[in-house]
C-alpha positions as CSV (number, residue, x, y, z in Angstrom):
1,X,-149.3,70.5,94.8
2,X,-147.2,70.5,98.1
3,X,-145.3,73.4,98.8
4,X,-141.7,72.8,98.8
5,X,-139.4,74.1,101.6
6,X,-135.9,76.0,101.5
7,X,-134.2,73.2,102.6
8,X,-135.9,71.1,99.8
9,X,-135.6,73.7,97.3
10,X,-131.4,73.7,98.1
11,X,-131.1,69.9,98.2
12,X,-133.2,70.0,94.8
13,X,-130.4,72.6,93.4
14,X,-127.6,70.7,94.8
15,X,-129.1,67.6,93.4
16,X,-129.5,69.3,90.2
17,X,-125.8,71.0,90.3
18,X,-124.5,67.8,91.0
19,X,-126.4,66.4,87.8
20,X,-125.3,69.2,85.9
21,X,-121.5,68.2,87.1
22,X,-122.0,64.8,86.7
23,X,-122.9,65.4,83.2
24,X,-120.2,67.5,82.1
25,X,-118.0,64.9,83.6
26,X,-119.6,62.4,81.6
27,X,-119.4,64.5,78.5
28,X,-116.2,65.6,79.2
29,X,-115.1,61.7,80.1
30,X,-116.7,60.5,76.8
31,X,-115.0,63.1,74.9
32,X,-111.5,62.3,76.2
33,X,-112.4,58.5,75.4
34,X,-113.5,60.0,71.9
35,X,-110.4,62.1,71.7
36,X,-108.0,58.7,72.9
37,X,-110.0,56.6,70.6
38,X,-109.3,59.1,67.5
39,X,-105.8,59.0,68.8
40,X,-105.0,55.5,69.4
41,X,-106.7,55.3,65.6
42,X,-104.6,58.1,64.1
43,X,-101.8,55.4,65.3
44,X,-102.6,52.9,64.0
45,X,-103.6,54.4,60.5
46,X,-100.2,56.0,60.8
47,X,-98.7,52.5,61.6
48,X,-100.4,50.7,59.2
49,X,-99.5,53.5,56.1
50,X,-96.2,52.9,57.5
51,X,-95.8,49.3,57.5
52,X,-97.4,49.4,54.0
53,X,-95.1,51.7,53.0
54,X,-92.2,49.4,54.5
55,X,-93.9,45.9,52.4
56,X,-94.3,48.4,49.4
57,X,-90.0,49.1,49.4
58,X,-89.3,45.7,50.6
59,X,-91.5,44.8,47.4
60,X,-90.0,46.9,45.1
61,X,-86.3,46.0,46.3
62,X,-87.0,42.2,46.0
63,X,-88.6,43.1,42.7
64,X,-85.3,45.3,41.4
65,X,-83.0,42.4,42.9
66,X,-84.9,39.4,40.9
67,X,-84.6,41.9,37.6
68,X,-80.9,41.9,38.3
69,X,-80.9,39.0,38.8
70,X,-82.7,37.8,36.0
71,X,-81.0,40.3,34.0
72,X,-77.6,38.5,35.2
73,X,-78.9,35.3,34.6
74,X,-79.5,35.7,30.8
75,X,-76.3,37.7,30.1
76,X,-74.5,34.7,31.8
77,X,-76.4,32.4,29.1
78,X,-76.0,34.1,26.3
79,X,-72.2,34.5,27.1
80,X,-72.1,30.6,27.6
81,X,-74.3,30.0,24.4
82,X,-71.9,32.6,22.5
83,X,-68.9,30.4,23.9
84,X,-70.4,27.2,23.1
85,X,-71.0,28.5,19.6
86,X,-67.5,29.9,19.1
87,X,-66.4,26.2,20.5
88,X,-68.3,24.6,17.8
89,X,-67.6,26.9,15.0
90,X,-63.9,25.8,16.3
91,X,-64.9,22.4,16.0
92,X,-66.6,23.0,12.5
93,X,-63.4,24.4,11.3
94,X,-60.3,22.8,12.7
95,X,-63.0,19.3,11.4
96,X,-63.4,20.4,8.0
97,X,-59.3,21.6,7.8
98,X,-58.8,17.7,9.5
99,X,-61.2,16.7,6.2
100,X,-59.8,18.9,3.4
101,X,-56.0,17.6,4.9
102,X,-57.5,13.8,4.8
103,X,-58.3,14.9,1.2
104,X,-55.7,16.2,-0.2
105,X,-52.9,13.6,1.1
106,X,-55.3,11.0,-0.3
107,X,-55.5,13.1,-3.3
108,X,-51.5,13.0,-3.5
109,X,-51.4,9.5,-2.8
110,X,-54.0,8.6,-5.6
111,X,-52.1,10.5,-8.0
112,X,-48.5,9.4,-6.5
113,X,-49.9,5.5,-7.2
114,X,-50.8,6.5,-10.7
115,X,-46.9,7.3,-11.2
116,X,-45.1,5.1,-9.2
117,X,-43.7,3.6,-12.1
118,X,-42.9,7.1,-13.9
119,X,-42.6,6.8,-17.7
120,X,-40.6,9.9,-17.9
121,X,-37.3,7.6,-16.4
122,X,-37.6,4.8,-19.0
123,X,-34.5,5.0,-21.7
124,X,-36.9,4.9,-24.8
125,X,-39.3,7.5,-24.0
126,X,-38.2,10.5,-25.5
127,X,-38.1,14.6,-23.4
128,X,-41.5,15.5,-23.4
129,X,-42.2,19.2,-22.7
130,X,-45.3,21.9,-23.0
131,X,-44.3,24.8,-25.4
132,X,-45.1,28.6,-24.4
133,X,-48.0,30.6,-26.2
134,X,-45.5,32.3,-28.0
135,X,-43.4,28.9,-29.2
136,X,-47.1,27.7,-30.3
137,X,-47.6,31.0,-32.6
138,X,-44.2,30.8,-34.1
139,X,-44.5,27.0,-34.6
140,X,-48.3,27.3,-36.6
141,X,-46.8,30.6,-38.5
142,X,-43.7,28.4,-39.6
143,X,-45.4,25.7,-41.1
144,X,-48.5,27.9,-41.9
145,X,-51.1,25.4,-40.5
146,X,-53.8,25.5,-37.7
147,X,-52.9,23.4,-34.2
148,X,-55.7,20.8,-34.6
149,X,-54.0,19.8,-38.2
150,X,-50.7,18.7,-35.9
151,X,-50.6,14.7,-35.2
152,X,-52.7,14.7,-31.9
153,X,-51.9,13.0,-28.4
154,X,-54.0,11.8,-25.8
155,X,-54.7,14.0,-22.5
156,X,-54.7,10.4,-21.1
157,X,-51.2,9.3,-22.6
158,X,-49.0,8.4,-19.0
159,X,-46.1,11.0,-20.1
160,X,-48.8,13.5,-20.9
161,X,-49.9,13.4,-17.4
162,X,-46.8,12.7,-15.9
163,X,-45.5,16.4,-17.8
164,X,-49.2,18.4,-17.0
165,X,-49.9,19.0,-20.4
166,X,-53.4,19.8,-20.5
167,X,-56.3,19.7,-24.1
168,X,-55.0,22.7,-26.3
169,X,-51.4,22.5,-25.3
170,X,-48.6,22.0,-27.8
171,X,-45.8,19.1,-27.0
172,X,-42.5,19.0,-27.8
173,X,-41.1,16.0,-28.2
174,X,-37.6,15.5,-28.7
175,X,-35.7,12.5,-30.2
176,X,-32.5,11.5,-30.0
177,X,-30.6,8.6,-32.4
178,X,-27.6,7.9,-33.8
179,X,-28.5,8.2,-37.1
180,X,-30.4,11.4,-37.1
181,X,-29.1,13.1,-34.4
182,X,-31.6,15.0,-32.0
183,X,-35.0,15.5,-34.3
184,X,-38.4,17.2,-33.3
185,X,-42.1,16.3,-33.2
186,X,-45.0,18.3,-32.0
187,X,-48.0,16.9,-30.8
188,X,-51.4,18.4,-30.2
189,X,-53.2,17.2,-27.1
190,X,-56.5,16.2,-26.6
191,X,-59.3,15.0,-24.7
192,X,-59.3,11.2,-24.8
């Protein structure tokens, strides 16, 4: 091996310094691009949570707003089904009252034909009139009979309907004549 001189020896050092230094820089360089790297990452992981966390409100507000909004929606159609329903219940009644009106002025009518010619107003019928409870009591004690053993009438006779009488009732009838003068009768009415 060849000896190496001072001067060799010194440009070998510096050489070697300046590789040492070089190194350092370069570690020290790589470490600062490590360092920015990890920072520049940090901000965007910090930007990215952020903006997640930004979509993640916006997506829970829009969320919460269609609820409400949904929420709205079906209270406003169940107050417009409630209303319609009230409105035809309305309908329902004021028809049927319209119906049971129709009804009974045809009713009246039907039983206002049946009398137009009213045998009550003819000069030989005689007063026709229903007798209390009590009258009927009296009347069966005074001539000590039962009311089905009275002459009968027909619930059907014109003047029986004309006066109400219904089957059971007693009728008075009363007869005038010159003769006579004003006598009784009592009829029994009954189904027929």
């Amino acid at each position: 091996m060849p000896k190496t001189t001072y001067k060799e020896k010194k440009i070998a050092k510096a050489a070697k310094a300046k590789e040492v230094v070089a190194a350092k820089a370069a570690k020290a360089a790589k470490a600062a691009k490590a360092a920015k790297a990890a920072k520049a990452k940090e901000v965007v992981a910090a930007k990215a949570a952020k903006a997640k966390e930004v979509r993640v409100a916006k997506a829970a507000k829009a969320k919460e707003v269609r609820v409400a909004k949904a929420a709205k929606a079906k209270e406003v159609r169940a107050a417009k089904a409630a209303k319609a329903k009230e409105v035809r219940a309305a309908k329902a009644a004021k028809a049927k009252e319209v119906r049971a009106a129709k009804a009974a002025k045809a009713k009246a009518k039907k039983e206002e034909e049946k009398f137009i010619l009213n045998p009550m107003d003819h000069i030989y019928v005689p007063k026709h009139e229903i007798m209390a409870e009590e009258e009927k009591v009296e009347l069966v004690k005074r001539y000590n009979s039962s009311h089905d053993l009275f002459p009968q009438i027909l619930f059907s006779d014109p003047v029986v309907r004309q006066i109400g009488a219904k089957p059971g009732d007693m009728v008075k009838i009363t007869r005038e004549s010159p003769t006579a003068g004003v006598s009784e009768y009592y009829r029994y009415v009954v189904m027929g």
